[in-house]
C-alpha positions as CSV (number, residue, x, y, z in Angstrom):
1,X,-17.8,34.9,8.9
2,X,-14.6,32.7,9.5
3,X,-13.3,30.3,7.1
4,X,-11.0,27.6,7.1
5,X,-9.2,26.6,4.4
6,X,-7.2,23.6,3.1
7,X,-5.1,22.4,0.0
8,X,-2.8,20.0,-1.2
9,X,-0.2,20.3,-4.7
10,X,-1.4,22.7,-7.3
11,X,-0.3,23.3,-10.6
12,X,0.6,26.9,-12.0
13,X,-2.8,27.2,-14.0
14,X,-4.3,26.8,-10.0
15,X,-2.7,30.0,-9.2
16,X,-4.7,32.4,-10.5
17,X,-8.2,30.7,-8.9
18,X,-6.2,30.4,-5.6
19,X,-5.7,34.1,-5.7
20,X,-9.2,34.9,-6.7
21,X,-10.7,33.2,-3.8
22,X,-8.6,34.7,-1.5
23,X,-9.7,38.2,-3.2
24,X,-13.6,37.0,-3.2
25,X,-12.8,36.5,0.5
26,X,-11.0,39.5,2.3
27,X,-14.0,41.6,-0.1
28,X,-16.0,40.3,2.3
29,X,-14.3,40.7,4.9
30,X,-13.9,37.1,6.2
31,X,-11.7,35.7,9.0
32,X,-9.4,33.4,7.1
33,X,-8.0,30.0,8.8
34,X,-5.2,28.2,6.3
35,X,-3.4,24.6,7.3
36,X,-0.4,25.0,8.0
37,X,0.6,22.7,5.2
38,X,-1.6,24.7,2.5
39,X,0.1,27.9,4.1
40,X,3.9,26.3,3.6
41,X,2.2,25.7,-0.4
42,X,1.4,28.8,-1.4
43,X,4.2,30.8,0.4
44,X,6.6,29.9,-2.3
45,X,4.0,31.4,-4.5
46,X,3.0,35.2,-5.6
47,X,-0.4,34.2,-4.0
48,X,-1.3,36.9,-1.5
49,X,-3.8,35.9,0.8
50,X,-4.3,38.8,3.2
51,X,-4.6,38.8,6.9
52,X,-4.7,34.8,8.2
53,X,-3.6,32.6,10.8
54,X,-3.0,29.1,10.4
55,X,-3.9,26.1,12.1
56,X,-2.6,21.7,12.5
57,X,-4.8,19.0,12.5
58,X,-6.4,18.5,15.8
59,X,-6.2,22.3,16.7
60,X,-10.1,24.0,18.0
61,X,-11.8,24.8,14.9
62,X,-15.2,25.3,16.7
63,X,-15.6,29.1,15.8
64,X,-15.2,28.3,12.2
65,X,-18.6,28.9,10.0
66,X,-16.9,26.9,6.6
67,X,-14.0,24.4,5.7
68,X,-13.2,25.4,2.3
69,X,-11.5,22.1,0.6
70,X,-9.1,23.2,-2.7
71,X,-8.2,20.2,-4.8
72,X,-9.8,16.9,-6.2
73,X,-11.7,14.1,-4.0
74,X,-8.5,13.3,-1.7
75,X,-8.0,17.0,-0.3
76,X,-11.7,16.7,0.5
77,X,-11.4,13.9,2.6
78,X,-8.3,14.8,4.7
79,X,-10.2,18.4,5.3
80,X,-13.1,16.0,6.7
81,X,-10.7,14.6,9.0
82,X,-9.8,18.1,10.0
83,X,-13.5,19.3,10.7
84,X,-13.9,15.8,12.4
85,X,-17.2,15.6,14.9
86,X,-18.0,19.7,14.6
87,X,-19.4,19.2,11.9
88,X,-18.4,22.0,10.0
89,X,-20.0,22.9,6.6
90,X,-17.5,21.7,3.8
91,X,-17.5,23.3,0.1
92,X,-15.1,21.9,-1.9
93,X,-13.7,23.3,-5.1
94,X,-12.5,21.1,-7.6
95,X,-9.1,21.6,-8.9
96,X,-8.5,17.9,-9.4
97,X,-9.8,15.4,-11.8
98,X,-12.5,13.7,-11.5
99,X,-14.7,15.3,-8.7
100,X,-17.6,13.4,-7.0
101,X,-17.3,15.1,-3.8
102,X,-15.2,18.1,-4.7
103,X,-18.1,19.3,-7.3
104,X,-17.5,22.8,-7.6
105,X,-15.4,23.8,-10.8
106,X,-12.6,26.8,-9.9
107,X,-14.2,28.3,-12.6
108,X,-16.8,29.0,-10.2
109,X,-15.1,30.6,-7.1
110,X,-16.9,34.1,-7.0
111,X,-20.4,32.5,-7.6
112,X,-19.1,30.3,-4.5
113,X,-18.5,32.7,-2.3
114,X,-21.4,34.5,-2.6
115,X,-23.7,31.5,-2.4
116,X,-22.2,31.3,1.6
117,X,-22.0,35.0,2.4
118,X,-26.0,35.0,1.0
119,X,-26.8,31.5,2.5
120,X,-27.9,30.2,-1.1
121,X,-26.9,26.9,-0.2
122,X,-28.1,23.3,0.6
123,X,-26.2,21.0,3.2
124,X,-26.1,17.1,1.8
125,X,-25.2,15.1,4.8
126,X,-23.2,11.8,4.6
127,X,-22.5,9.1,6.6
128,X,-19.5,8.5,7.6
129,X,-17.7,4.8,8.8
130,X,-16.1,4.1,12.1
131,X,-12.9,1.4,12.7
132,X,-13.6,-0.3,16.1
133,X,-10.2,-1.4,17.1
134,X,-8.3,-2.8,20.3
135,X,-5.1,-0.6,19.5
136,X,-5.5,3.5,18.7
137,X,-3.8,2.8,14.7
138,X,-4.9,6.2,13.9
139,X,-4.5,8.6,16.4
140,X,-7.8,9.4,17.4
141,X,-9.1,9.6,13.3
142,X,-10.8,6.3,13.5
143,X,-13.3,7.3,10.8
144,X,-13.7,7.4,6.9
145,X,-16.2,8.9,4.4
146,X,-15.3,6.7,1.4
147,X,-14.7,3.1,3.2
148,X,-12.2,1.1,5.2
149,X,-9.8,-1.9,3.7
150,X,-7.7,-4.4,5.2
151,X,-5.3,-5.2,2.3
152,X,-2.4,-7.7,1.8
153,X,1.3,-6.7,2.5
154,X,5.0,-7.6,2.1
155,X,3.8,-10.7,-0.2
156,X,2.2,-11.7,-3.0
157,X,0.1,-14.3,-1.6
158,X,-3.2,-13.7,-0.8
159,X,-5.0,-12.9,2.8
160,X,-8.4,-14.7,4.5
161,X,-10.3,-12.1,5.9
162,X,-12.8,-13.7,7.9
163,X,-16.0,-11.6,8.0
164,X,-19.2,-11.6,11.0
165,X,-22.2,-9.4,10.8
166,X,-23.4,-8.7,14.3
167,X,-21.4,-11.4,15.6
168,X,-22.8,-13.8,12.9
169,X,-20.5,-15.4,10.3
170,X,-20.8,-14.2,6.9
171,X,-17.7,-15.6,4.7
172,X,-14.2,-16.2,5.0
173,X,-12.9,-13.7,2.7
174,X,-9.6,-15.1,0.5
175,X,-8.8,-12.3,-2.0
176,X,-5.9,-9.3,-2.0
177,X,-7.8,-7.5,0.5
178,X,-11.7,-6.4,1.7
179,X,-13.3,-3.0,1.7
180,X,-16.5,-1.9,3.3
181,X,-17.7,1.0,1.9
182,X,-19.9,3.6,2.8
183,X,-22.4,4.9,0.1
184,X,-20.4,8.0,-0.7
185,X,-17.3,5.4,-1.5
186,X,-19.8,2.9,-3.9
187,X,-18.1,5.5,-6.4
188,X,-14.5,5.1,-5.4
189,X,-12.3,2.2,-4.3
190,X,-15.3,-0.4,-4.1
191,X,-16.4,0.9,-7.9
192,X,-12.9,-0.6,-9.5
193,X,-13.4,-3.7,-7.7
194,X,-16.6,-4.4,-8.6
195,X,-19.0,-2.8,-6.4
196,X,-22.2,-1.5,-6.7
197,X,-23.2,2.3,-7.4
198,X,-25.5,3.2,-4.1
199,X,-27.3,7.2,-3.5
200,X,-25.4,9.0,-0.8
201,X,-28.8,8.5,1.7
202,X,-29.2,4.9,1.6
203,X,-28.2,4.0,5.1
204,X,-25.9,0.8,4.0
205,X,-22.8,-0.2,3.9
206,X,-21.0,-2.3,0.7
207,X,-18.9,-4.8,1.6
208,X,-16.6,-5.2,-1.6
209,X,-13.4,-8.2,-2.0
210,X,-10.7,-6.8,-4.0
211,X,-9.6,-9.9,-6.4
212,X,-11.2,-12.6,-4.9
213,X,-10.0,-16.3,-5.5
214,X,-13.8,-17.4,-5.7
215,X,-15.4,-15.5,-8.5
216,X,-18.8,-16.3,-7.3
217,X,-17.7,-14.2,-4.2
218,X,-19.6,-11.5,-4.9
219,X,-20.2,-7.4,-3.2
220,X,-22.8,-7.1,-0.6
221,X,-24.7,-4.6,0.5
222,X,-25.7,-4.9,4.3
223,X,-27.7,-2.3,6.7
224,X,-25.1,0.5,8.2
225,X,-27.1,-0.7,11.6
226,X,-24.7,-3.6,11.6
227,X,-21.7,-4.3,13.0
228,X,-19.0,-5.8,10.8
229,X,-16.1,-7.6,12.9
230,X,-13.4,-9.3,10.6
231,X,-10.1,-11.9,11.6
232,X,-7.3,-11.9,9.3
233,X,-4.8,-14.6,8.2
234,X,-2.2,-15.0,5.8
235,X,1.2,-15.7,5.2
236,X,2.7,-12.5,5.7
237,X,1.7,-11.2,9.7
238,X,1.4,-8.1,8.8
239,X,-1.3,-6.2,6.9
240,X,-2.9,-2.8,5.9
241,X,-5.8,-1.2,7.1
242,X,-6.8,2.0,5.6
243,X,-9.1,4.6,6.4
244,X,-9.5,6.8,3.0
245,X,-6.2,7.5,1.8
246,X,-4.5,6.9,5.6
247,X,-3.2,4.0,6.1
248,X,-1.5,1.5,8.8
249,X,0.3,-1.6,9.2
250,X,-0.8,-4.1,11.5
251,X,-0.6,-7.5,12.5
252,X,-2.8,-10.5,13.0
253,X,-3.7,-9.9,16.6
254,X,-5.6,-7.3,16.0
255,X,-8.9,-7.2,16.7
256,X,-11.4,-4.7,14.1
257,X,-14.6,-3.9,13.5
258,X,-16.5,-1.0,11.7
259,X,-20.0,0.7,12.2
260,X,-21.7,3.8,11.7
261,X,-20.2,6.8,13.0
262,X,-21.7,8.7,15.4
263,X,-22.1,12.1,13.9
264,X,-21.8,12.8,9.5
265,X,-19.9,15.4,7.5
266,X,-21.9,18.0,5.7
267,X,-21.3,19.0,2.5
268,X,-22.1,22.7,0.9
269,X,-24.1,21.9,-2.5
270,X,-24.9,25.0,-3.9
271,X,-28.0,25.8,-7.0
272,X,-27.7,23.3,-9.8
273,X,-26.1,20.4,-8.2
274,X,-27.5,17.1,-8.8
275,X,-26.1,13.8,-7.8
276,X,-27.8,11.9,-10.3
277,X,-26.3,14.8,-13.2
278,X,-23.2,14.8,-11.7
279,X,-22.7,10.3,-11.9
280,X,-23.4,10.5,-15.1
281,X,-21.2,13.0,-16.3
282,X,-18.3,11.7,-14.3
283,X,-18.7,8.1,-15.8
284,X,-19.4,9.8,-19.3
285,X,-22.7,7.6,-18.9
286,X,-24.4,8.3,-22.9
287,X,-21.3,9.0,-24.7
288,X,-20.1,6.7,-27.3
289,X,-16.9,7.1,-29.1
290,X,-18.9,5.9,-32.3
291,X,-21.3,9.2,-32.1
């Protein structure tokens, strides 16, 4: 079995769970991967991880059976961008916060492992978005699990985002910025401005405004079929467009789009894990500080 594996920051309470996966690994006898910026983390640290060989973004991960993620939501998504169209099985452990797609707890690690080595494990396949664009902004990773936003920049003034769904107009958009969302980010960027909670398989895309001028402007939720094109205009000529927690600066010319990407990510869910279980507790949904 050969594993990838990739991390951000970690505190010193991290350490010992770091250590234990690399144990729970070379016990059974895995062929270890580690990013090259993970690798540079932990080799100021006692961790010892055994026999491994590191790897950069864009290097041939074809051979590898797992991506292990280790970190909260945002080390998840730049291991996606690392696993890319191979499709590669992703199980992330949470060492972060709050956890909607890094879902299992460190505390878990040798239950974990086990659950790959014995193939008692479900794949939960999501959707990811795609940035048509007439300039390569970034490099090649012109996809997103969570969503894509063209925000404001270098003023406070707002932006007009004009909006067309298969080449017919929708709105003119004048807020801070735009985000369309896939349904795996309804629970992050496009869920503090507003937007609706949708199940990972519902084949849609959300399209969100981030502090609209017009509050009757409100999120949309359109088929992931579509093609969303968008002009922008503003006082400021040059704007953000982000893909997760990547971002660019552009300026007006540009010409974007999104759509479905062409292949998904596949994330390792193993026994116990519910979606529905795992909203609620996240948004402490039935808790009142009265009780």
């Amino acid at each position: 079995m050969k594993i990838a594996i990739h991390g951000r920051q970690f505190n010193e309470e991290s350490v010992q769970s770091i250590q234990k996966l690399f144990d729970e690994l070379n016990q059974i006898k895995a062929e270890l991967l580690i990013s090259k910026y993970f690798h540079d983390k932990i080799s100021r640290t006692s961790i010892k991880a055994g026999n491994y060989e590191t790897y950069q973004l864009k290097d041939d991960l074809s051979d590898v059976d797992f991506m292990i993620s280790l970190g909260g939501d945002g080390t998840l998504l730049e291991a996606v961008t690392h696993v890319g169209r191979l499709e590669i099985p992703v199980l992330g452990i949470n060492m972060g916060r709050l956890g909607f797609l890094a879902t299992t707890h460190q505390h878990s690690i040798s239950s974990a492992i086990e659950a790959l080595y014995k193939n008692y494990y479900k794949i939960d396949q999501r959707s990811l978005i795609h940035l048509i664009a007439d300039k390569d902004i970034f490099d090649g990773l012109n996809f997103g699990l969570n969503e894509m936003t063209i925000l404001k920049k270098d003023t406070s003034s707002m932006i007009v985002v004009h909006a067309y769904i298969d080449g017919e107009y929708l709105n003119s958009y004048w807020a801070d910025g735009l985000i369309v969302s896939t349904p795996t980010g309804s629970t992050g960027y496009s869920l503090s401005c507003g937007g609706p909670l949708v199940l990972p398989q519902s084949n849609n895309f959300i399209i969100t405004p981030v502090s609209p001028h017009n509050l009757n402007v409100r999120p949309m939720i359109v088929s992931d079929k579509s093609v969303i094109s968008f002009e922008i205009e503003g006082r400021s000529k040059n704007f953000l467009v982000s893909l997760d927690s990547r971002s660019y600066t552009v300026d007006a010319s540009i010409q974007l789009a999104v759509k479905k990407e062409d292949f998904a990510v596949k994330l390792v869910k193993l026994d116990g894990y519910n979606f529905l279980d795992n909203l609620r507790q996240k948004l402490n949904w039935g808790l009142d500080v009265r009780n």
